[in-house]
C-alpha positions in Angstrom: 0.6 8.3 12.6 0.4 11.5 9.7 -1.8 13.4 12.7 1.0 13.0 15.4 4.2 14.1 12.5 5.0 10.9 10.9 6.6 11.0 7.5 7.1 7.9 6.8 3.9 5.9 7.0 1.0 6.6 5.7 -2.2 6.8 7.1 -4.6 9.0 5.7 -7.6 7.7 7.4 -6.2 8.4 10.6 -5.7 12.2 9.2 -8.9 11.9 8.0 -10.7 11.9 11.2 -8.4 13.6 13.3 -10.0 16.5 11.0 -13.4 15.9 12.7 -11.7 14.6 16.1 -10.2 17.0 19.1 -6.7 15.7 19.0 -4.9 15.4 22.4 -1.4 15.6 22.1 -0.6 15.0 25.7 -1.9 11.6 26.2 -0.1 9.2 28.6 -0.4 5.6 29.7 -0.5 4.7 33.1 -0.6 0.9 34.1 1.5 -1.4 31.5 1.5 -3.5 29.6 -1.6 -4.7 27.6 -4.3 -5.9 30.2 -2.7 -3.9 33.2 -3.7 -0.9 31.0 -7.3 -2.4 30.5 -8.1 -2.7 33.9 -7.1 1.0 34.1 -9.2 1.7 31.3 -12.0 -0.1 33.0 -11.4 1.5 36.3 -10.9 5.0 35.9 -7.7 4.1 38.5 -3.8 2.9 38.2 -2.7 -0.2 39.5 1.0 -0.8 38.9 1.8 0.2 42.2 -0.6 -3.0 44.2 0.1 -5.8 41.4 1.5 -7.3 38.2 -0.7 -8.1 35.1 -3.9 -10.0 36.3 -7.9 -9.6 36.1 -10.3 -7.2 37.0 -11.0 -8.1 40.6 -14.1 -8.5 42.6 -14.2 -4.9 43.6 -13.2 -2.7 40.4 -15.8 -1.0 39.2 -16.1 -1.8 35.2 -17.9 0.9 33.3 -19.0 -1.4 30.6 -20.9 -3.4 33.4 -21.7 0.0 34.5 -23.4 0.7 31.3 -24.9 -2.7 31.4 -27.0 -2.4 34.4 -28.0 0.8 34.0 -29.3 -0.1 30.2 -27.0 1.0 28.2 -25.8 -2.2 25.8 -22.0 -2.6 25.7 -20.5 -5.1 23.0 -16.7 -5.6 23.1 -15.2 -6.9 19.5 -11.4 -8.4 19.2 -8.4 -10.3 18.5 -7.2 -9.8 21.9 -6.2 -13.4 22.9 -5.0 -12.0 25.9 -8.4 -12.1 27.6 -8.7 -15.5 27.1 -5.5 -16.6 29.2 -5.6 -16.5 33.2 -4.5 -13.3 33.7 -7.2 -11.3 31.6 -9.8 -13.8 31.9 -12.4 -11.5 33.7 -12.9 -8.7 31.0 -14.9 -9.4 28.3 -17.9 -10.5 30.3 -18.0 -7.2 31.6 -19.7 -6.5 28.2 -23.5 -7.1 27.1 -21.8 -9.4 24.5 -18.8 -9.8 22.7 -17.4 -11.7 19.9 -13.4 -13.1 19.3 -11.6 -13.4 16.4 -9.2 -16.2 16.9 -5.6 -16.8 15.2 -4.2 -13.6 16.1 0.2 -13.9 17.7 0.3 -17.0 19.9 -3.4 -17.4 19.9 -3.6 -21.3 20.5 -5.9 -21.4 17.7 -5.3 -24.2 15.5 -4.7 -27.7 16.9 -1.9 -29.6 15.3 -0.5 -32.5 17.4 2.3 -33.3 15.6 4.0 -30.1 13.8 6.1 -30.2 11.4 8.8 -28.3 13.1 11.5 -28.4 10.7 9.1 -27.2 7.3 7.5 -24.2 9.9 11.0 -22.8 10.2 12.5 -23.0 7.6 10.8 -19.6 6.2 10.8 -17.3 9.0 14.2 -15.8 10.7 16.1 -17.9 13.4 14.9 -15.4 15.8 11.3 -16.5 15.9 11.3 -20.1 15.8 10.1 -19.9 19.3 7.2 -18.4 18.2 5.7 -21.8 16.7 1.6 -20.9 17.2 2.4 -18.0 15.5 3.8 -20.1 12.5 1.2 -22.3 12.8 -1.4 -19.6 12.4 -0.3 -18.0 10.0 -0.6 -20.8 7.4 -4.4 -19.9 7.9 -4.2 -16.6 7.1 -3.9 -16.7 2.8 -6.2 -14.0 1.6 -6.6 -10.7 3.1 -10.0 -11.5 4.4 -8.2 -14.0 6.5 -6.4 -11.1 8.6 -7.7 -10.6 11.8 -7.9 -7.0 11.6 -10.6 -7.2 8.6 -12.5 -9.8 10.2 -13.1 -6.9 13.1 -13.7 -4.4 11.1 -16.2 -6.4 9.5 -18.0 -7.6 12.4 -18.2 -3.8 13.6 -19.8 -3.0 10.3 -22.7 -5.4 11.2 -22.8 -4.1 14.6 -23.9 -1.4 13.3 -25.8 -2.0 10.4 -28.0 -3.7 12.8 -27.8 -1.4 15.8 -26.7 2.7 14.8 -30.7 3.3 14.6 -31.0 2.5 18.3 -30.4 4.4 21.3 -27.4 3.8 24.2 -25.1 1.6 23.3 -21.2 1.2 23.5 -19.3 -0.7 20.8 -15.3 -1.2 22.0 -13.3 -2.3 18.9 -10.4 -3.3 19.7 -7.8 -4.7 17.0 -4.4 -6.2 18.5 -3.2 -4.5 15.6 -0.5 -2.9 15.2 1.0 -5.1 17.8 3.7 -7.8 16.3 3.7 -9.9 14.7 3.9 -7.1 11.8 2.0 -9.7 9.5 0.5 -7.2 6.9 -1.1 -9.0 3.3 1.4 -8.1 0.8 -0.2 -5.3 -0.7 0.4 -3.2 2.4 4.1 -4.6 2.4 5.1 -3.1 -0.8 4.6 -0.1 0.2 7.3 -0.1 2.3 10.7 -1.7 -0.5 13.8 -2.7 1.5 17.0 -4.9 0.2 16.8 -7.6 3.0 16.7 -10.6 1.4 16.0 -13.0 4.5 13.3 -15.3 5.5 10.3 -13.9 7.6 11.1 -11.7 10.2 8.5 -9.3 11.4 8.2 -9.8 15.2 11.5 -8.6 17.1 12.6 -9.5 20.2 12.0 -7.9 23.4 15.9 -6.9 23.6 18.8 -5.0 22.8 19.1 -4.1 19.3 21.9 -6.2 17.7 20.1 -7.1 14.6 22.1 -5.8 10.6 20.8 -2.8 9.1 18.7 -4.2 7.0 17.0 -6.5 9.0 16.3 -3.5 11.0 14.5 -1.8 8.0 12.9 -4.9 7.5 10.8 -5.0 11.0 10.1 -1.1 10.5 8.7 -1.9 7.0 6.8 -4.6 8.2 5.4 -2.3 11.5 4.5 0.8 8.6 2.8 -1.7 6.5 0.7 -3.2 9.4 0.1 0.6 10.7 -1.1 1.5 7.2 -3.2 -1.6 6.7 -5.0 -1.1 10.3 -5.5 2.7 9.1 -7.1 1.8 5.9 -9.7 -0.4 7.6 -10.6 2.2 9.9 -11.4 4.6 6.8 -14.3 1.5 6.2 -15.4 2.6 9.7 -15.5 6.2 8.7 -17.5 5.2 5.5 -19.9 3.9 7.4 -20.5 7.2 9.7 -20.2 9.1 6.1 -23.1 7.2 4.5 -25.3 7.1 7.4 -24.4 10.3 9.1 -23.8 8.7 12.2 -22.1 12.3 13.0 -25.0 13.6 14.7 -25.2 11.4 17.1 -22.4 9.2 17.8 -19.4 9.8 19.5 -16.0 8.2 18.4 -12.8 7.6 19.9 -9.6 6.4 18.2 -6.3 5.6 21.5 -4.1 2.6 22.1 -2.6 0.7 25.0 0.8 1.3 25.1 3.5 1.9 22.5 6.6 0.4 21.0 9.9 0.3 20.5 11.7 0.3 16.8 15.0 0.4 17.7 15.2 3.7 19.7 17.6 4.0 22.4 19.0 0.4 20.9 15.7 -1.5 22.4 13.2 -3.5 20.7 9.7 -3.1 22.3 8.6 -2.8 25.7 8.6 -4.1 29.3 12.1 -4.6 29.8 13.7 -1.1 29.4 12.6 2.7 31.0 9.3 4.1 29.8 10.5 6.4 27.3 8.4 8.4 25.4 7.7 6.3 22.6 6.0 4.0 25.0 4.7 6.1 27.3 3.1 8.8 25.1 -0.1 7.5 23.3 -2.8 8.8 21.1 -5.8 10.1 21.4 -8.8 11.5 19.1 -11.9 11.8 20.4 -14.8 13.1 18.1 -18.5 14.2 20.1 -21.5 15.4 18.0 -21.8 17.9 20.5 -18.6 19.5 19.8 -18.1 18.7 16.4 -17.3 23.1 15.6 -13.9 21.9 17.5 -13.2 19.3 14.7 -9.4 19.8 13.6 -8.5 21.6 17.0 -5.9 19.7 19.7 -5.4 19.7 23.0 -2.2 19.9 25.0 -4.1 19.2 28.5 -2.1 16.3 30.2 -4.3 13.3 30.1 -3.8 9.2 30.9 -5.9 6.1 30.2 -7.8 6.3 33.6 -9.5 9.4 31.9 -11.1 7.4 29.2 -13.7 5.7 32.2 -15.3 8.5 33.8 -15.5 10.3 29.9 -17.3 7.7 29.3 -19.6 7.4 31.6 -20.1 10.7 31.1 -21.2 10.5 27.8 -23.9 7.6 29.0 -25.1 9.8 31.1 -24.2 7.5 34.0 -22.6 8.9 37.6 -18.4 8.2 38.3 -17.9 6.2 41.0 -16.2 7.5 44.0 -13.5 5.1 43.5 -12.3 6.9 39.4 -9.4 9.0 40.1 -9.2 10.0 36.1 -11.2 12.8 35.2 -14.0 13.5 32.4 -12.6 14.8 29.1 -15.7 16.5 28.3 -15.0 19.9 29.3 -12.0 19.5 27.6 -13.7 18.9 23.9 -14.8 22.4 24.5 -11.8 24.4 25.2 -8.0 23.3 26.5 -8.8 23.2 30.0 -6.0 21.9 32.6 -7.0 18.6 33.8 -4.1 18.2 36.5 -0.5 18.9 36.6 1.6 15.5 36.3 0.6 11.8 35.4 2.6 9.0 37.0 3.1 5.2 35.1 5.3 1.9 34.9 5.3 -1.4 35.5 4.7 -3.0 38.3 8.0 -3.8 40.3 10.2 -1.2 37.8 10.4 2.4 38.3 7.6 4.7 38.8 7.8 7.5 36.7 6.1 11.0 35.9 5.7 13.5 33.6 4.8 17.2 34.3 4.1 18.7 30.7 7.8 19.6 30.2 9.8 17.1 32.3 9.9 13.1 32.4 11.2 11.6 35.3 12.6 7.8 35.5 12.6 7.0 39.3 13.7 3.3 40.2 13.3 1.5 43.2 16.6 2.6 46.1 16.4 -1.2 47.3 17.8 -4.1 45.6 15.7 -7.4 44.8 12.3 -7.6 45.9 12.3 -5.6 49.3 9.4 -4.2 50.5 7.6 -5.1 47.5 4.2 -7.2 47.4 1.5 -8.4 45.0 -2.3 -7.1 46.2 -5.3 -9.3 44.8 -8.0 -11.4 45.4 -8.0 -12.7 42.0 -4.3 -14.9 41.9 -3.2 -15.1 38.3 -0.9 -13.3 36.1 -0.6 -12.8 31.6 -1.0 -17.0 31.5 -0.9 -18.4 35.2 -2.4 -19.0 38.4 0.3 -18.3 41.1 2.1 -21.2 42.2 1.5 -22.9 45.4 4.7 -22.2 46.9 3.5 -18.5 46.4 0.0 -18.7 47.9 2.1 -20.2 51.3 3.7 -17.3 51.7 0.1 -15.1 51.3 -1.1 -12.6 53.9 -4.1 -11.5 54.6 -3.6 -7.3 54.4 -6.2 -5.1 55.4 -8.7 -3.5 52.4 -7.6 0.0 50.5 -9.5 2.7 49.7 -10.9 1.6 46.8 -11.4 -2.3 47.8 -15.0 -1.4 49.2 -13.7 -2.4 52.5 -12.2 -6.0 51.4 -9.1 -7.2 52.4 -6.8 -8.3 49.7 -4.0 -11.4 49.6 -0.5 -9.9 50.4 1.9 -12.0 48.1 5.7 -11.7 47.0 6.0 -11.1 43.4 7.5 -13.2 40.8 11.1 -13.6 40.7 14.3 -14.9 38.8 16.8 -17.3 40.3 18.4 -15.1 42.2 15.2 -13.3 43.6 15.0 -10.5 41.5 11.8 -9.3 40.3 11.0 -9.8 36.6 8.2 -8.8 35.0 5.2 -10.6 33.9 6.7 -12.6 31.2 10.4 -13.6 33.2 12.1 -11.3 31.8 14.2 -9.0 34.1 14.2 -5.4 33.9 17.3 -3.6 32.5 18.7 -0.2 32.4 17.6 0.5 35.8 18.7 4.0 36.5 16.7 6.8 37.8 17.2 9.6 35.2 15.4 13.1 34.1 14.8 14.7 31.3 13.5 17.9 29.5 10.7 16.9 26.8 10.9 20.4 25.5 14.6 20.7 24.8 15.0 17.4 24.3 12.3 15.4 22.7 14.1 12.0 21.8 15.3 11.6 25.7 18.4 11.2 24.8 20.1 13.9 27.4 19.4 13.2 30.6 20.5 16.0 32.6 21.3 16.3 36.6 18.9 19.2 38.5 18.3 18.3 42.0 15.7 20.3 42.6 13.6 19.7 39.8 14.1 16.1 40.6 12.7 17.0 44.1 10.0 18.7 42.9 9.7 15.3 40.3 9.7 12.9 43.3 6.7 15.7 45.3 4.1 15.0 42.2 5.5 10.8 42.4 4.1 10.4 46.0 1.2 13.3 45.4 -0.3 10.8 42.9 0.7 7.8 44.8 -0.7 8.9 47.6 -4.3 9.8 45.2 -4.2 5.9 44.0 -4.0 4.7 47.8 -0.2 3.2 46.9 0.9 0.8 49.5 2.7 1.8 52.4 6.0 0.1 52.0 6.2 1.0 48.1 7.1 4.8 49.7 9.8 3.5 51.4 10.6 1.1 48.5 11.0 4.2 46.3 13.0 6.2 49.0 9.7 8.4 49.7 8.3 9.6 53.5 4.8 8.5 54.0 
């Protein structure tokens, strides 16, 4: 994005508002991936410590049911097919309403019995002919209209064409864009010229980079032209607030989920690898009528998702629950106020790692395999599954946490490999497991990771400061090496 440096892709629309907007340039994840973060986002609270990708569960607190009850009308609109399998499957009824646009990834949209497998790949790259919903939704995608990211866009125009005159309400729009598949219409594309002559090939792998040169420019060309279609549709949203002046008295904010991978540090995407920056470090733009003198200014508080919940419910009006551990941004808007002093994030059953403003710290797990490490829910399903039998067996009952409103929660083992080691949600096993620290400042790209015991003390003091804040179970301390 132009407002965060980028030279390469364009999006002026995202410049565009970040004129109006307060830009935060220290804005962190803290539960990944995709739905993980939501249920932070929901919750105002981490969760990567106490389980894998899954639902919201009986006892989060949800602040667009929040707003619901209390009055004020919450309407989710996306592509996010996600919410739809078994692990997100509790989310968008949260909302006073929603509405889905289907065909988006491996949305299992279209029903076609009998593929023909041979015709489907034969135009896209050996590399993705896994990916066969994917192929078979894209053949209903033809004119640009047909994208799913218009088709949102749209529907949030008549949202508001039919609501902005009323009072309390909360629209979440919510495109799966720029996620891959980097299927931009070609107008978009040719924007971005490369010499690859191959077949399709615009969703890598989540592995090592081995691919040629130019099939590397090819997926970067394809992820700028997807970033600059996405931006371009957001300027219709701004339209919209231009010619009716929703300005003065709507509040807008433009963040993300998680980032992404482009070949950086020789990995394609996410999950597997450390949190670097470039998936750790996300945007955020937040523009209030109330503090629209600040337009243009930034931020360099430290901030994470869980903030998002509580600023939001401050801006309804509505009280936090005791259970939020993020705080309100609202104070912020006005001037750059310190919000708190580290932020901690990861996957569940990887490292858990930290960042203090200046330092980023990569700590893994001192035991091998799956010791002392357990799955806490009441709500048994993961990104497409119900746990298996064999894994509901081997359930505890464990006595409630702090913020399970004094329910006890099913103790489980987490999903493993073959050879019981823990993989994350999708089976794929973690790599490049090494505990390692590094100085933002002086070295931006992480690509010098330098030995300082004592800052790595201090590093591991904020680790088990927060975890101790988000109630982390007892034996992930000793799983991590820590005193509790």
């Amino acid at each position: 994005m132009e407002p965060y440096g980028s030279k390469t892709v364009k999006t002026p629309n995202f410049t565009r508002f970040q004129q109006r907007a307060v830009t935060f340039d220290n804005h962190f994840v803290g539960s990944l991936p995709c739905m993980p973060a939501r249920r932070d986002l929901h919750t105002g609270r981490s969760h990567f410590l106490h389980r894998s990708w899954g639902p919201l569960e009986p006892f989060d607190d949800s602040f667009p049911e929040l707003m619901k009850q209390s009055g004020c009308y919450s309407h989710l609109i996306t592509d996010h097919h996600h919410y739809f399998a078994d692990g997100g499957a509790t989310y968008h009824q949260r909302f006073a309403s929603w509405e889905l646009v289907r065909g988006q990834a491996i949305d299992r949209w279209k029903a076609e019995v009998s593929p023909d497998h041979t015709a489907l790949k034969s135009g896209f790259h050996p590399v993705q002919h896994h990916r066969q919903n994917y192929m078979i939704n894209r053949q209903y995608m033809q004119a640009e209209e047909d994208y799913c990211s218009p088709q949102l866009f749209q529907l949030a125009k008549e949202f508001l064409q039919k609501n902005y005159h009323a009072d309390s309400w909360f629209l979440q729009l919510e495109c799966f864009d720029p996620h891959e598949p980097f299927h931009a219409p070609q107008r978009f594309r040719d924007l971005y010229p490369t010499s690859y002559k191959g077949p399709i090939l615009d969703w890598p792998i989540y592995d090592r980079v081995t691919e040629t040169p130019e099939e590397i420019a090819e997926l970067r060309a394809n992820y700028s032209a997807l970033v600059t279609m996405t931006d371009e549709y957001f300027g219709h949203l701004l339209d919209f607030f231009d010619a009716q002046n929703l300005w003065v008295d709507t509040a807008l904010i433009l963040t993300t989920d998680h980032g992404f991978l482009l070949g950086e540090h020789d990995w394609w995407a996410k999950n597997r690898m450390p949190v670097y920056d470039e998936i750790a470090h996300i945007p955020l733009m937040i523009y209030h009528p109330e503090f629209a003198k600040h337009g243009g200014t930034r931020r360099s508080a430290l901030t994470q998702t869980i903030d998002l919940m509580p600023t939001l419910l401050s801006m309804a009006g509505l009280p936090v629950p005791e259970d939020v551990v993020g705080r309100s941004l609202i104070p912020v808007l006005e001037a750059d106020r310190t919000v708190r002093n580290s932020v901690i994030f990861g996957y569940f059953g990887a490292a858990v790692n930290v960042f203090d403003g200046e330092f980023s710290y990569f700590h893994y797990p001192i035991f091998e395999a799956a010791e002392h490490l357990f799955e806490y829910t009441l709500m048994p399903t993961r990104m497409t599954s119900r746990f298996s039998i064999r894994e509901l067996l081997s359930a505890t009952l464990s006595p409630s946490f702090s913020f399970t409103k004094g329910v006890p929660v099913l103790k489980l083992p987490p999903k493993l490999d073959d050879e019981g080691v823990p993989v994350e949600v999708q089976g794929m096993p973690f790599a490049d497991q090494k505990s390692q620290l590094f100085n933002l400042k002086a070295d931006p790209e992480q690509l010098k990771p330098i030995e300082d015991p004592d800052k790595i003390k201090q590093m591991c003091d904020l680790i088990t400061h927060n975890m101790t804040k988000l109630d982390a179970p007892k034996e992930a301390f000793r799983r991590f090496g820590f005193r509790h």
